[in-house]
N, C-alpha and C positions, 0 to 999 in steps of 0.2 A: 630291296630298297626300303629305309625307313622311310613314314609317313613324315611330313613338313610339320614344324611345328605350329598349334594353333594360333589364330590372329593374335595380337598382341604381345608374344611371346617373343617374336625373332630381336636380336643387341639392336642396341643402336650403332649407327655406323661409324657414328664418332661416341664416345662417352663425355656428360654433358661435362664431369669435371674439368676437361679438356679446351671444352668451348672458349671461344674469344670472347669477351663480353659485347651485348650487345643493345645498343638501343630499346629501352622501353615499349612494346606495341598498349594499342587500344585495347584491354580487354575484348575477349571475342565469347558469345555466348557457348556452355558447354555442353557432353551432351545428352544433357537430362534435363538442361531449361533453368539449373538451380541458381544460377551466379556466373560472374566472369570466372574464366578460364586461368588456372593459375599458371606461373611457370614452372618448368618443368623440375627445377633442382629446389629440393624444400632447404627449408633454411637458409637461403638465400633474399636478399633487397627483392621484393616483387611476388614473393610464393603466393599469396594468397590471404582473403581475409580471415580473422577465426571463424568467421560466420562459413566459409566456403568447407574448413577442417571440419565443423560440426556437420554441417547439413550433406557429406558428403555421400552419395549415391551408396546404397548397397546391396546389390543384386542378389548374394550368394549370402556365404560365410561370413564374410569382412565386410567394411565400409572400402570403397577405392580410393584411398588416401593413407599416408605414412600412420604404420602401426605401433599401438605400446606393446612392452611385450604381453600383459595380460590378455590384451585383444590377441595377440598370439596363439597364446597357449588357450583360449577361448575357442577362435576359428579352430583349432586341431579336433578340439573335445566337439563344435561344431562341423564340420566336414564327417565324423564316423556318424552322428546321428544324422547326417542328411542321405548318405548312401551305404548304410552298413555294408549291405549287400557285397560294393564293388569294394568297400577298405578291408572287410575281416573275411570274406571266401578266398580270393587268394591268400591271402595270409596263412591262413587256417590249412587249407591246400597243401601248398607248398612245405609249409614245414611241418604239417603231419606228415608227408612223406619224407622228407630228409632226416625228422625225428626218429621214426620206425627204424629207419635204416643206420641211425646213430645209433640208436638204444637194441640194435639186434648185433653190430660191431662191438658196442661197449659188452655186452655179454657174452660174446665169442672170446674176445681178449680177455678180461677177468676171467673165466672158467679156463682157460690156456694158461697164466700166469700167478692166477692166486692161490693160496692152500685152501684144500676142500675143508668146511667147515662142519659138514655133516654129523650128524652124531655128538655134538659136544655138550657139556653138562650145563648147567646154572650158570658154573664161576666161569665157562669156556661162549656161553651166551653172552655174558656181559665185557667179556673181551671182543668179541665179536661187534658189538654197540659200540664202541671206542674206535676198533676198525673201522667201520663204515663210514667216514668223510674221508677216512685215506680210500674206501674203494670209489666213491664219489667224484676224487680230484686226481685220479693216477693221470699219468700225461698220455698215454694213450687215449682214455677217453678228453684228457682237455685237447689234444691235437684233432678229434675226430668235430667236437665242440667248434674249434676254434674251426675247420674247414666248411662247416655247415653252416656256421651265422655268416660267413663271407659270401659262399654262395647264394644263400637266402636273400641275402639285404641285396646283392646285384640284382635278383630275378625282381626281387618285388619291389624294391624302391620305385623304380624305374614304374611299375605300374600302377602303385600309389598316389605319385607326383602327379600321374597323367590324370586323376581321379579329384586328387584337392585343385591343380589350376583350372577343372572344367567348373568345380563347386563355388571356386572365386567367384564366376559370372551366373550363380544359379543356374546352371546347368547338370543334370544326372548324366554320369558316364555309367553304363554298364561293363560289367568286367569284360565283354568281348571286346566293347567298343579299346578300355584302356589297353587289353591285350594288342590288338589291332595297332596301336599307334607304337607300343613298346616292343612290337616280337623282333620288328629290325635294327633295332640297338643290345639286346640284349649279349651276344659278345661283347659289345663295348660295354655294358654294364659289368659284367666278369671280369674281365681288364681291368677296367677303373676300381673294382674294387680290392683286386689285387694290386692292384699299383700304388694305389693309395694304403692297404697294409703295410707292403712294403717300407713309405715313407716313412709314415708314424713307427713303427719297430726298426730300421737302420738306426735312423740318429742317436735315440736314446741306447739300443745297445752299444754304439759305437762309444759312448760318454762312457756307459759300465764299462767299456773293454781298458779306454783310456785310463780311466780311474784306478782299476785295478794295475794297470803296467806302475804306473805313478807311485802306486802303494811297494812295492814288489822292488823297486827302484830305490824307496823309502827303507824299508825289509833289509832289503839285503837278501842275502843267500839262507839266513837266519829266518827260524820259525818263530812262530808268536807266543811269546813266555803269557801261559794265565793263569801266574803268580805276577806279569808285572801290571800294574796300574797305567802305567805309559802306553803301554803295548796294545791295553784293552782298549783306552778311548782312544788310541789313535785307527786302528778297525772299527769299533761304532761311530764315530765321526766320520770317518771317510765312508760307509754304508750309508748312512743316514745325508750326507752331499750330494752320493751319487742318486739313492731314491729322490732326492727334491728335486735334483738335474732331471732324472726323469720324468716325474710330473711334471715339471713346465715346458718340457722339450714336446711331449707326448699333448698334453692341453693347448700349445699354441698352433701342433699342425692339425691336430682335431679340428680346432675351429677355423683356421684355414683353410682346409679343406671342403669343411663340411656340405658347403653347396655344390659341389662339381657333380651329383648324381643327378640336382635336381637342373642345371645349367646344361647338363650331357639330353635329357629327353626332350626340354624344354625349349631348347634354341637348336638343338640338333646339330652338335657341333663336335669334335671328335675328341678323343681321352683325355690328349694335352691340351688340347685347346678350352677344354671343361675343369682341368685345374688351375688352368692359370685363370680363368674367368672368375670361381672360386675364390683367387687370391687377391683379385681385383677388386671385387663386390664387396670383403669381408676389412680390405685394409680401412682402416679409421671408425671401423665398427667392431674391432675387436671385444671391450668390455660389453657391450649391449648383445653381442651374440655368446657371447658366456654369461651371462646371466640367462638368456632365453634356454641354453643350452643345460644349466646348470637346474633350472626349478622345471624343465623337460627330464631329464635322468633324475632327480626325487623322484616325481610323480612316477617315471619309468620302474625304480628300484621295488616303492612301495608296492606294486600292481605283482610285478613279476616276483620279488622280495618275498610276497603275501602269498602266493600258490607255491615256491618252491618250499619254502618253509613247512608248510603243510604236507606237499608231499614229503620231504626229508624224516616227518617227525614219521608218519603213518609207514616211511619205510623203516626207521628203524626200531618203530613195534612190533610189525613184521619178522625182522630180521632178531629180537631179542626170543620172538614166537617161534620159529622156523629158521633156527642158525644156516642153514644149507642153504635160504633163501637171498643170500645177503648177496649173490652178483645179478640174480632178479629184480632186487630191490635197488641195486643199485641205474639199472638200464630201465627201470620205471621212472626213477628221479629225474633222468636222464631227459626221456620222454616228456615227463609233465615241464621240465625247462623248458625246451624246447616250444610246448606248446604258451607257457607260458609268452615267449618269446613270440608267439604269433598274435597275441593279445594287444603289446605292447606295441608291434613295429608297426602296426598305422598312426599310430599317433606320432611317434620320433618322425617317421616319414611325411605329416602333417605340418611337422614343427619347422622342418625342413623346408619343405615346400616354402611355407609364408612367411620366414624368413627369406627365403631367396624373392619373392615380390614384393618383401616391403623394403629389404636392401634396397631394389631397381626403384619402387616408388620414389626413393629417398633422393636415389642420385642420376635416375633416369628419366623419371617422369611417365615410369607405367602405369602409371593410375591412368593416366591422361588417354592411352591406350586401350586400357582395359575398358575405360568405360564407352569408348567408342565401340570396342567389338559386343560389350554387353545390350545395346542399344540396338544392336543388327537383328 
């Protein structure tokens, strides 16, 4: 049985946007002594004065009150300096071991599949150096890639989240403690994140598949003259549809999504019931959580960007030094991604997190909450 989520954390039973309007009360003092008590949906007749948004309580990370996104992206880069410990050990953990065992796969397949390059001269070295992003991106190591980050983000989000909403209330979780609370969801972490692959990869393939019938339809039985001008932009036009189809089909269930892992540990609710909450919490906040999401993956690219790079270059020194070395050097690259990758996922998991509490702040009234349980 998993553990109940901590105070503050469980839905409301009604969501407030729902609510019947209701009569104005008395301000009631709140609970930190600082001002009246606001209501619970911000933006609304009655939220509160500016003086109660500025001077609001802040135990942890954040202030307990609706966040911009800077404060955002601040709390994530604050939450790793407050418990490295519990955000970058399992991280580090985890996908040093699923790394090893990527980059021991990726080097079993390349040496099974690629020609030996042992032995080769100068001009057969710097052939060799050309090669190396095609041994870097073969689809058996991107399918081993793409099986490893799915499993990783299930095992560790989940203990992440449980790490930033303890840090919200100034509170240190240790990794046993977050383990402890996440070890009985963790098939539902696996699930959800395969199910949510799933979603995001259906639709948009489904557009290519359309796309392509439509063209073919277009075609005819007839191959693609290129000698004719017609023929050419009518295939980069229609490529070039279907890629922008797929970025917005791919970017809008991203962001709808994007809470269900932190909504699955946090309310303790089950896979479907963590996307649709997910779908709930994000509608009318679409732009503000792609922007949060959007200057969270810079920051994400430059980090990981900056070590893979470096690895790539020193392997294909390597590789131009020691031509035989070059599916070595490819399962090293491999490796430092990977670990790369473990650098980066507390923070996207951070980002995560406080969006999904300043979502609830916004439309729930968890601040009101939280500072109650912070007060205990």
């Amino acid at each position: 049985m998993s553990a109940p989520p901590p105070d503050g954390w469980q839905p409301p039973s009604q969501p407030l946007d729902d609510q019947p309007p209701q009569e104005p009360e008395a301000p009631a003092e709140d609970v930190q002594g600082t001002g009246p008590e606001r209501a619970p949906a911000f933006g609304v007749p009655g939220y509160g004065l500016p003086t109660d948004f500025l001077l609001a309580p802040k135990p942890g990370i954040i202030p307990l009150r609706p966040l911009t996104v800077s404060e955002i992206i601040g709390g994530a880069f604050a939450a790793l300096r407050a418990n490295p410990r519990a955000m970058f050990l399992p991280a580090l953990l985890v996908m040093g071991v699923l790394g090893g065992v990527s980059a021991v796969l990726t080097y079993a397949l390349q040496s099974a599949t690629l020609i030996n390059l042992d032995g080769r001269t100068t001009q057969g070295a710097a052939e060799t150096l050309l090669i190396l992003p095609a041994l870097v991106t073969l689809s058996p190591s991107t399918l081993i890639a793409t099986v490893v980050s799915i499993v990783a983000n299930g095992l560790l989000t989940g203990l992440l989240i449980v790490t930033v909403s303890r840090a919200v209330l100034g509170r240190v979780a240790s990794p046993g403690q977050a383990w402890a609370q996440t070890r009985g969801r963790i098939w539902a972490l696996l699930g959800q994140a395969l199910l949510i692959t799933l979603i995001e990869t259906v639709p948009p393939a489904g557009a290519t598949l359309v796309a392509t019938a439509l063209l073919r339809q277009v075609l005819g039985d007839r191959t693609v003259d290129t000698g004719s001008s017609g023929d050419v932009l009518l295939v980069l036009l229609v490529i070039l549809l279907v890629l922008l189809l797929w970025v917005l089909i791919t970017v809008f269930l991203v962001v709808r999504l994007f809470l269900a892992p932190a909504a699955l540990i946090l309310e303790n609710t089950s896979v479907a019931s963590s996307i649709r909450r997910s779908w709930t919490l994000t509608r009318g906040s679409f732009w503000r959580v792609l922007g949060a999401l959007v200057l969270m993956g810079l920051i994400a690219w430059l980090v990981a960007g900056a070590i893979g790079t470096v690895a790539g270059v020193g392997a294909g020194v390597v590789t131009v030094l020691q031509p035989g070395s070059a599916t070595v050097a490819a399962s090293v690259v491999m490796l430092a991604s990977t670990l790369a990758t473990a650098l980066v996922m507390p923070f996207t998991a951070s980002v995560a997190a406080l969006i999904y509490i300043d979502l609830r702040m916004r439309k729930e009234g968890l601040d009101i909450e939280l500072r109650r349980a912070a007060a205990q």
